[in-house]
C-alpha positions as CSV (number, residue, x, y, z in Angstrom):
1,X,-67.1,92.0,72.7
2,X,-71.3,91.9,73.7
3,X,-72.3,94.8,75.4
4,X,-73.6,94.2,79.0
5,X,-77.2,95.9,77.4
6,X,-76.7,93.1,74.5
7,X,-80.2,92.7,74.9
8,X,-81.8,96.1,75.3
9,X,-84.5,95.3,72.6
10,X,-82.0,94.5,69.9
11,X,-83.5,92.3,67.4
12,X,-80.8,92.8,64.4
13,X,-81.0,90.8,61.3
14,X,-78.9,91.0,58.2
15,X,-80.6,90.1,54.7
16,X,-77.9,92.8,52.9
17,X,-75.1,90.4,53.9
18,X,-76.7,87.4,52.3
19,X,-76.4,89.2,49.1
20,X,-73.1,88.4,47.0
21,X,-69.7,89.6,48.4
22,X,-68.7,92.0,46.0
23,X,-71.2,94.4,48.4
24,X,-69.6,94.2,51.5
25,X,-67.1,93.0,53.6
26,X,-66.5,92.1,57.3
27,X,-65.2,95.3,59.4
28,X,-65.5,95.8,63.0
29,X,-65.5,99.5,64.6
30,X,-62.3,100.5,66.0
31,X,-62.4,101.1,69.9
32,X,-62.1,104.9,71.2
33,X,-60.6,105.9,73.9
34,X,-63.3,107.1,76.2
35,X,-66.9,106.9,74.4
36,X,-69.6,109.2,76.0
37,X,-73.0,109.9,74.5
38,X,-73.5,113.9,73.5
39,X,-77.2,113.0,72.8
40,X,-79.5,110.3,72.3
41,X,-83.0,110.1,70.4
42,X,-85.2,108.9,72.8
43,X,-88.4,109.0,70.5
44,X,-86.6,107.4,67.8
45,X,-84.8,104.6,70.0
46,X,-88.4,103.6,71.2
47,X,-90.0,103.9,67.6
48,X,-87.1,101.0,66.9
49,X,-88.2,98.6,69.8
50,X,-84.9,99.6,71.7
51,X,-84.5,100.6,75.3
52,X,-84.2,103.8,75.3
53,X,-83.6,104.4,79.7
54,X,-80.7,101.5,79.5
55,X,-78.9,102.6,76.6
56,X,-79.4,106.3,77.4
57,X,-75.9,105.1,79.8
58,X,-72.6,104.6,79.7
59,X,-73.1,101.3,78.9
60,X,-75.2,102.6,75.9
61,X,-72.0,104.8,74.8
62,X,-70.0,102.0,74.7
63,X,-72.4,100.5,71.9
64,X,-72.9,103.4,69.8
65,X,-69.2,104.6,70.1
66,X,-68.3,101.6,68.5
67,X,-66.5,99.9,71.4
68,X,-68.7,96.8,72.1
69,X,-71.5,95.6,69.5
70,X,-75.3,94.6,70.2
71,X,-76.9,91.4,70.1
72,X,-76.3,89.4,67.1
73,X,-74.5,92.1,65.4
74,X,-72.5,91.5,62.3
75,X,-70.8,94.5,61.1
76,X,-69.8,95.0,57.6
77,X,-68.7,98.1,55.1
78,X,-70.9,98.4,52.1
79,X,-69.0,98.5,48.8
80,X,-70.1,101.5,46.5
81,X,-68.9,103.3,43.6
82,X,-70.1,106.9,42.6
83,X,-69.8,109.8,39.9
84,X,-68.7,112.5,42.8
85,X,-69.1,116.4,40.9
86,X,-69.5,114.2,37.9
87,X,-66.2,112.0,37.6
88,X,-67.0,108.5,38.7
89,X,-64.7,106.6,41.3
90,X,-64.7,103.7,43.5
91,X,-66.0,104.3,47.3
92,X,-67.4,102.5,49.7
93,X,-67.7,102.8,53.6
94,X,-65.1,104.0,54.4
95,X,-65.6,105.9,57.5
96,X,-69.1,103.8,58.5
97,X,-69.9,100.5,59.5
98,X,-73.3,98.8,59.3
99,X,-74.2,96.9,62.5
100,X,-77.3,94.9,61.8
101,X,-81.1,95.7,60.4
102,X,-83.1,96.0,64.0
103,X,-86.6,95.3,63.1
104,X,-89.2,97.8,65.0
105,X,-92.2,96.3,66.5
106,X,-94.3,97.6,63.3
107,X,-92.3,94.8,61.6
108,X,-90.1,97.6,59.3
109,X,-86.2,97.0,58.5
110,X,-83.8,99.5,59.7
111,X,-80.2,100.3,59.2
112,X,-78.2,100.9,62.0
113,X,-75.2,102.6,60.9
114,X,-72.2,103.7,63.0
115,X,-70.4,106.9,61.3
116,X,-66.7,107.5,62.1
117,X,-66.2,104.1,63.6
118,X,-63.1,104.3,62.2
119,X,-60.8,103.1,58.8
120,X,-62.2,100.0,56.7
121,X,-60.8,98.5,53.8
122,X,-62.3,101.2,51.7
123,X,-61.1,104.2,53.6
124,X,-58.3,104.9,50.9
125,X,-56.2,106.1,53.5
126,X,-58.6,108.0,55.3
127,X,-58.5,108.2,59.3
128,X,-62.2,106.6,59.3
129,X,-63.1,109.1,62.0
130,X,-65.6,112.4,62.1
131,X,-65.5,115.7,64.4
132,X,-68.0,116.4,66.5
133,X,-69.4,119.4,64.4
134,X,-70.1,117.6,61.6
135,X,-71.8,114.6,63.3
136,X,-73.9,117.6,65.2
137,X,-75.1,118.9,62.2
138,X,-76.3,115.8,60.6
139,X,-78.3,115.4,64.0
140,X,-79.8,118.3,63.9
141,X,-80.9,118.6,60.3
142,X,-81.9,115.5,59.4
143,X,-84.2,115.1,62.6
144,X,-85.3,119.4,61.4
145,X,-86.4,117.5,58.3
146,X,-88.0,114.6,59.4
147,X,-90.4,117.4,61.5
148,X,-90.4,118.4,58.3
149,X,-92.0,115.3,56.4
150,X,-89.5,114.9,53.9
151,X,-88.4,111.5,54.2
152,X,-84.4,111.1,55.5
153,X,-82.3,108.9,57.8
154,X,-82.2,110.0,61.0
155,X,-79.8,109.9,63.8
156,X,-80.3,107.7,67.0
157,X,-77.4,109.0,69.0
158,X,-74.3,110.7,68.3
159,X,-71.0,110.0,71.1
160,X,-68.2,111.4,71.8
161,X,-65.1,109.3,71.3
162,X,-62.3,110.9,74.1
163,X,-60.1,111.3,70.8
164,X,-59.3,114.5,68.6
165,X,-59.3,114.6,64.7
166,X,-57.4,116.5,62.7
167,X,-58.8,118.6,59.9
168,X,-58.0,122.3,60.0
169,X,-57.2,121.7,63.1
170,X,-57.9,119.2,65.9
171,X,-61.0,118.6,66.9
172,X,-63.3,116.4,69.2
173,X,-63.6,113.0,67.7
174,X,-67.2,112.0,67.3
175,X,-69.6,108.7,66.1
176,X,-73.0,109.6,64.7
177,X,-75.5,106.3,64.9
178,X,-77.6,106.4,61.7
179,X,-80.9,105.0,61.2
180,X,-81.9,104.5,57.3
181,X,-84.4,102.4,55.5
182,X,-81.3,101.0,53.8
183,X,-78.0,102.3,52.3
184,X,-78.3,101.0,49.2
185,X,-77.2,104.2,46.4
186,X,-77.0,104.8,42.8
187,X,-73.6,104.0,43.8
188,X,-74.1,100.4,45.1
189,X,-75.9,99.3,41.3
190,X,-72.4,101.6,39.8
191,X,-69.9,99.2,41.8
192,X,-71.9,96.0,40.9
193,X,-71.7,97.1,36.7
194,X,-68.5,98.0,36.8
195,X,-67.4,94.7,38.3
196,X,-69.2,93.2,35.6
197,X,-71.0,90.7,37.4
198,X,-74.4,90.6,36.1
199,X,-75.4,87.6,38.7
200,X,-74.6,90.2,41.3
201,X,-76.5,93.1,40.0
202,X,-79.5,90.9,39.4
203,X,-79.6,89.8,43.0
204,X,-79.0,93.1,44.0
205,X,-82.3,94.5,41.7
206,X,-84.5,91.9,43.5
207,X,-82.8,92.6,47.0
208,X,-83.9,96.6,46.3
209,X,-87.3,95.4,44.9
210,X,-88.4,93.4,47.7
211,X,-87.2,95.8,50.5
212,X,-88.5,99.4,49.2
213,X,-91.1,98.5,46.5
214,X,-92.3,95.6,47.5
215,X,-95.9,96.4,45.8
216,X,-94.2,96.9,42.7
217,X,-95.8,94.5,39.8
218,X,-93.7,91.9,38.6
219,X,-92.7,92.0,34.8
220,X,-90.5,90.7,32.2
221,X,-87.7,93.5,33.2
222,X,-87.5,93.3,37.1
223,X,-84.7,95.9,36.1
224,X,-86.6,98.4,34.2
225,X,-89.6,97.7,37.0
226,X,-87.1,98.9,39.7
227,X,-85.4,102.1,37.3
228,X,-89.4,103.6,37.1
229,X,-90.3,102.8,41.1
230,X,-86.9,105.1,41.9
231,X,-87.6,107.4,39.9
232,X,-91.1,107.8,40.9
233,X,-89.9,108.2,44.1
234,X,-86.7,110.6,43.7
235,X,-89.5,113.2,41.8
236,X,-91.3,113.3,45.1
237,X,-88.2,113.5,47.4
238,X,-86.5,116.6,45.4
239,X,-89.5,118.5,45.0
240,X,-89.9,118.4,48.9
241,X,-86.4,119.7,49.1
242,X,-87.1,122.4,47.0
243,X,-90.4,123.5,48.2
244,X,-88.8,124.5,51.8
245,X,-85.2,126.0,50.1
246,X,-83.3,123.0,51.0
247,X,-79.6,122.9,48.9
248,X,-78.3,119.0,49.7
249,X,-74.4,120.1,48.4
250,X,-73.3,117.7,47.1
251,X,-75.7,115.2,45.3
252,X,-73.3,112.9,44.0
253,X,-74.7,109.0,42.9
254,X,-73.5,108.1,46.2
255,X,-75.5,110.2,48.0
256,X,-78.6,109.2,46.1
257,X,-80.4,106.7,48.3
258,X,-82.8,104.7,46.3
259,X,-85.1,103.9,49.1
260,X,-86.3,107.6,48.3
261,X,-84.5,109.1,51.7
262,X,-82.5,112.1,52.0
263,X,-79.1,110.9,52.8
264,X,-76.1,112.7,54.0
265,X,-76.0,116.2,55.4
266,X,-72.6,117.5,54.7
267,X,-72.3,120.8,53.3
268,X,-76.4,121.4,53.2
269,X,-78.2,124.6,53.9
270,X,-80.9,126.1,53.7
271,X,-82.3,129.4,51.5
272,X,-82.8,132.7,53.1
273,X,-82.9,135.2,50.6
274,X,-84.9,133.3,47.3
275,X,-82.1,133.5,44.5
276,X,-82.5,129.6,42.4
277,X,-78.5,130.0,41.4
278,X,-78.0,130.1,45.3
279,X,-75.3,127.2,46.1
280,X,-73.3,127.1,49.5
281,X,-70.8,123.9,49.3
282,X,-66.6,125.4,49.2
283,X,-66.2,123.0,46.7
284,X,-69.2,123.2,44.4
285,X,-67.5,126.2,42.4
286,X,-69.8,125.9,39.3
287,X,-72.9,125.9,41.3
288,X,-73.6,122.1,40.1
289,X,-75.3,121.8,42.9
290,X,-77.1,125.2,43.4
291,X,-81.0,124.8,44.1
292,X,-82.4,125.4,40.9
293,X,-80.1,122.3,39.3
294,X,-81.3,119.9,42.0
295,X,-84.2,118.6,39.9
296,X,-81.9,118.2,36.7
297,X,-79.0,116.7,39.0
298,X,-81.5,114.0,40.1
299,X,-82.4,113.2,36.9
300,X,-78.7,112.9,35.9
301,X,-77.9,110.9,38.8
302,X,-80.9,108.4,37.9
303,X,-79.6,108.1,34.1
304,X,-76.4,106.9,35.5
305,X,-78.2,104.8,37.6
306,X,-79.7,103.5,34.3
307,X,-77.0,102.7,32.1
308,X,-75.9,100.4,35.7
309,X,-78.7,98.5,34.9
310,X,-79.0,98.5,31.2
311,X,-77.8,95.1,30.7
312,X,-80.4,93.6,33.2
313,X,-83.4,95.8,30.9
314,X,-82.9,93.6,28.4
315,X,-80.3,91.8,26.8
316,X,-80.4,93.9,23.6
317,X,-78.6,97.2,23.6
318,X,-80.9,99.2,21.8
319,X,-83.7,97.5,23.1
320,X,-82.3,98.5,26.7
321,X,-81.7,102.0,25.8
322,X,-84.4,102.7,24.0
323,X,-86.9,101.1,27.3
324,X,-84.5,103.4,29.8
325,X,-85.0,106.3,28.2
326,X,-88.8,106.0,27.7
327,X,-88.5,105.0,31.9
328,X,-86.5,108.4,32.6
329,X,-88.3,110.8,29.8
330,X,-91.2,112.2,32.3
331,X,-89.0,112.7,35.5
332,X,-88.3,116.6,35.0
333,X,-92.2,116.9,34.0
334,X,-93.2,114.5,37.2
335,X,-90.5,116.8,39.3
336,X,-92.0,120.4,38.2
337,X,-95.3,118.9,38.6
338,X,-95.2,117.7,42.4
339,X,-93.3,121.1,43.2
340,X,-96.1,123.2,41.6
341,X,-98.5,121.1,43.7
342,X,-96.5,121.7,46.7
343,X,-96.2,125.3,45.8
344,X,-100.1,125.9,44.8
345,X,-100.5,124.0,48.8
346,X,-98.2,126.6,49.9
347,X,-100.8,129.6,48.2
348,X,-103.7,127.9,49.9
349,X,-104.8,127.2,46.6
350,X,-107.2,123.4,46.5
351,X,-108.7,123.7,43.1
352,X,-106.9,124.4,39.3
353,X,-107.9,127.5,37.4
354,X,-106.6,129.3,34.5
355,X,-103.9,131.3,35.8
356,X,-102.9,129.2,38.9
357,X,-99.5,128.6,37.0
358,X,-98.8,132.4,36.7
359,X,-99.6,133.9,39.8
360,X,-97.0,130.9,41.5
361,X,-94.3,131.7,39.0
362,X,-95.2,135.4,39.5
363,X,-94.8,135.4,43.4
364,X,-91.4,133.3,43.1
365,X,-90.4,136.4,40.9
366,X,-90.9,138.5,43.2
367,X,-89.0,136.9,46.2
368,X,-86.4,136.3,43.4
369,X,-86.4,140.3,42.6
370,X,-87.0,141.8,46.1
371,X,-84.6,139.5,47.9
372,X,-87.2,138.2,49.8
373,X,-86.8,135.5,52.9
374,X,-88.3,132.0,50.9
375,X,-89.5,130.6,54.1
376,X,-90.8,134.1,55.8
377,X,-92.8,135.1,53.0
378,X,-94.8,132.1,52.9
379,X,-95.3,131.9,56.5
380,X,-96.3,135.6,56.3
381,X,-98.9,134.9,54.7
382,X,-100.5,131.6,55.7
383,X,-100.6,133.8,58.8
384,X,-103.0,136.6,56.8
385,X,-100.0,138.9,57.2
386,X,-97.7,140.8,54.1
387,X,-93.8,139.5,53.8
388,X,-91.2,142.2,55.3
389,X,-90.7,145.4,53.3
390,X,-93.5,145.3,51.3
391,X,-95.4,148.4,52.2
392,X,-94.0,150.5,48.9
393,X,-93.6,147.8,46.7
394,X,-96.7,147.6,44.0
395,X,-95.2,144.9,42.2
396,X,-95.9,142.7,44.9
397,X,-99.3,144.4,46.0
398,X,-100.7,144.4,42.8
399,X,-100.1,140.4,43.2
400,X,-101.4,140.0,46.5
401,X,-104.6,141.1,45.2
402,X,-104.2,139.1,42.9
403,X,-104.1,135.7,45.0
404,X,-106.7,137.2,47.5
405,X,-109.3,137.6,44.5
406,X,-107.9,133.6,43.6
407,X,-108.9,133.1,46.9
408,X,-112.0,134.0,46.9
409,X,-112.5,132.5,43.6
410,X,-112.6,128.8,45.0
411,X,-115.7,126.8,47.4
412,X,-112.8,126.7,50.3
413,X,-113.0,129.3,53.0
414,X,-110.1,132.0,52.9
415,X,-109.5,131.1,56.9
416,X,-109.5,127.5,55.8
417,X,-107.1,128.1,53.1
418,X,-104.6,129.4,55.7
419,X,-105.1,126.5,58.1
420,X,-104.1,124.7,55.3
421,X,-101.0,126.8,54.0
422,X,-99.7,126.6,57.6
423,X,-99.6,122.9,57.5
424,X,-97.7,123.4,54.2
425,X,-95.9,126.5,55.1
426,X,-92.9,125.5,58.0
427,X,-92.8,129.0,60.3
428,X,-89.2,127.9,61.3
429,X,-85.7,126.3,59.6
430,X,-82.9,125.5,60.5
431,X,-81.3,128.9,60.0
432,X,-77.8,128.5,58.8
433,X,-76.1,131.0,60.9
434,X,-77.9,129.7,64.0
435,X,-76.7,125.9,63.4
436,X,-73.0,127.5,63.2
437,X,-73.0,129.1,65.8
438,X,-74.7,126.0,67.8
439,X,-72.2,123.7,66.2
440,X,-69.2,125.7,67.2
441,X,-70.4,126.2,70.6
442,X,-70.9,122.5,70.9
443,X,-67.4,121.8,69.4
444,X,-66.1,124.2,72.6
445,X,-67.7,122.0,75.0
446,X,-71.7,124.0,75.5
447,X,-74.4,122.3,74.1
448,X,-76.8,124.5,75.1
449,X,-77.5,126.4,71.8
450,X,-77.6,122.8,69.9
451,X,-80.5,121.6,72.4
452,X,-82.4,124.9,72.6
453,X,-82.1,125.2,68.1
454,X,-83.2,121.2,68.2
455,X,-86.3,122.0,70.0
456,X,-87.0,124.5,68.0
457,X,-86.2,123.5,64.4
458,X,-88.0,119.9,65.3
459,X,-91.6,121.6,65.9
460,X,-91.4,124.1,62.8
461,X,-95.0,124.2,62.2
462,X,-95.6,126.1,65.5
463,X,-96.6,129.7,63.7
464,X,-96.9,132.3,66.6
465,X,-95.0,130.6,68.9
466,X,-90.9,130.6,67.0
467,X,-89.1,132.8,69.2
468,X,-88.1,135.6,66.4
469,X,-83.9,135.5,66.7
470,X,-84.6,131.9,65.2
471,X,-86.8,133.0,62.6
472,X,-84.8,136.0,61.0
473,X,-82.1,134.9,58.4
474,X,-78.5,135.9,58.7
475,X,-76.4,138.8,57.9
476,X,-76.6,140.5,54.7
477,X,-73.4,141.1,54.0
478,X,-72.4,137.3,55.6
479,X,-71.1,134.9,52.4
480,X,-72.1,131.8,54.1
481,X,-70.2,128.5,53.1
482,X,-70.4,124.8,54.3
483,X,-67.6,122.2,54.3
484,X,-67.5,118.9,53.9
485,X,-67.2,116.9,57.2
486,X,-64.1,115.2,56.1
């Protein structure tokens, strides 16, 4: 039924439900038994146009738990297929329910998702529901990354639904409200090749065009057009990830978002101790996720993508091939290239010289060797400091001069160059021990960690002012796993 703050700036269209309905079908959220907000985003529920003081409310709770709809809502699950640890299956939402696209007052489309609304027809006997921990962490990251400026959904609210899930055990049932440029995946062009409906998929190319890359010239292959603008933008997006130590878990074509967003925050972490074979996810027992294969992963995930739209390329085989392939060749050269950027921005170095390439490699050998904290080390010295336990270590000394003579070498100012390696360099992460421990306080009923890591992880440029407990990685000896929320 309308919500009694039905018109607390809602302004909800739906141009993904005029596309053909092999992508979606009606499904409403299932009612919980007592919905109360745990949080709500006021910044980003004003960035949207929406009220954020009325549906900061009970009223508001009743919205976002899924127990009355906004104005002019029309939910739907999104049909999907994906290749999940590399074996492809048919998905679809079935634990999330898209309510609308509110447009902002800047004029941009939004998603507004509701997560653990409950079962849909693609919920394959699923529950359709989420705990409160793993709602929590999706919060807390994904807003830690947007601080971050790597782009991601975000999370508008997340509610407590009076109802416990069963997992391990049984705990607090929860609804996260997503924001996202769009859901459309790898995933979403798999479903539409396998049903073999190439009316469909050629909608759904144009539909992607027009929403994410809309400057995107027309040519003879809107197809092929659409396959290069992705991948353009997936090169950026996984270099960002790796640049700060950020492991997704579990990059399956589902979870690849072509509007260049990070989506899903499952089992993710974050590096403390610089090892590239470092992976985290319980199931991920190959490491086919670990941090150094995320740039490969991508480019697996976008040659799937690919062969979706090969027929749409053009109508010859060969020819279709032939153009994809040509499309997909530069990706790991256009990935390694924007993360040596990002890592010669993280040195403080603004110009290219003969050697630049070595003395990066050189210093991620060293944190690779000397177990060194990724993000510490960096933020060490943007702040004219050395890393931890370097005092007896001439490997790393005799490259610290090194980089201080590079320094010196260019017009910029050394001071200058650490402004800028601070604005490059985060001082703060969300420290994997420190979001467990919040998340399983908050799962007992105190919040108070969760709020006091939020502020914290959402201002992570703040050098000289990170409290040091949330700056020091965990235990040593601690082998740290994440889970899949469901």
């Amino acid at each position: 039924m309308p919500s009694p703050l039905a018109h607390a700036g809602w302004h909800l269209e739906h141009s993904y439900a005029s596309l053909p309905g092999i992508f979606h079908k009606a499904s409403h959220p299932e009612p919980v038994r007592r919905p109360a907000l745990v949080i709500f985003n006021h910044t980003l529920a004003a960035s949207l146009g929406l009220d954020a003081a009325l549906l900061d409310s009970p009223e508001g709770a009743s919205i976002f738990g899924g127990n009355s709809l906004p104005h002019g809502s029309r939910p739907l699950a999104q049909a999907y297929a994906g290749h999940q640890f590399g074996h492809f299956t048919f998905l679809g939402d079935g634990r999330a329910i898209l309510l609308g696209e509110q447009i902002a007052p800047d004029n941009r489309r939004w998603d507004v998702q509701l997560k653990g609304s409950g079962p849909t027809r693609f919920s394959r006997r699923g529950d359709g529901r989420a705990a409160i921990g793993p709602m929590l962490r999706e919060y807390l990251v994904s807003e830690a990354m947007h601080a971050l400026g790597i782009p991601t959904t975000r999370s508008l609210a997340v509610t407590l639904t009076g109802e416990s899930v069963r997992r391990d055990s049984l705990l607090p049932g929860a609804v996260l409200t997503r924001i996202a440029a769009s859901h459309i995946r790898v995933g979403t062009f798999e479903w539409a090749a396998a049903s073999g409906d190439l009316d469909a998929a050629s909608a759904l190319v144009n539909y992607t065009l027009a929403r994410h890359f809309p400057d995107t010239p027309v040519t003879d292959s809107p197809a092929l057009a659409l396959l290069n603008a992705v991948a353009a933008r997936q090169a950026t997006l996984i270099a960002q990830w790796q640049l700060v130590g950020f492991i997704h878990g579990v990059m399956n074509t589902d979870n690849m978002a072509l509007s260049g967003e990070t989506i899903d925050y499952g089992p993710c972490a974050f590096i403390d101790h610089y090892d590239p074979a470092t992976v985290f996810s319980s199931i991920d027992r190959h490491g086919r996720y670990a941090y150094h294969n995320q740039p490969p992963i991508a480019h697996w995930n976008l040659t799937r993508f690919a062969e979706a739209l090969l027929p749409l390329i053009h109508p010859d085989e060969s020819s279709a091939v032939s153009a994809a392939q040509s499309a997909l060749k530069a990706f790991p050269d256009t990935c390694a290239r924007h993360q040596y950027d990002g890592l010669k921005a993280k040195l403080g170095l603004v110009s290219d010289l003969p050697g630049d390439r070595a003395l990066t490699d050189d210093f991620l050998s060293w944190m690779h060797s000397s177990r060194a904290d990724f993000t510490n080390a960096f933020a060490a010295l943007s702040n004219g400091n050395l890393p931890e336990n370097t005092n007896e270590d001439a490997v790393f000394h005799s490259w610290h001069q090194r980089w201080l003579n590079r320094l010196s070498a260019q017009p910029l100012p050394i001071d200058d160059a650490l402004a800028l390696m601070r604005q490059h360099n985060p001082a703060v992460i969300p420290r994997n021990h420190k979001v467990e421990a919040a998340l399983a306080a908050a799962t007992s009923g105190d919040l108070t960690p969760f709020h006091q890591l939020l502020a914290i992880v959402t201002n992570p440029f703040a050098h000289g002012n990170i409290p040091v407990e949330f700056s020091q990685p965990g235990p040593a000896n601690c082998s740290y796993q994440t889970f899949c929320g469901t």
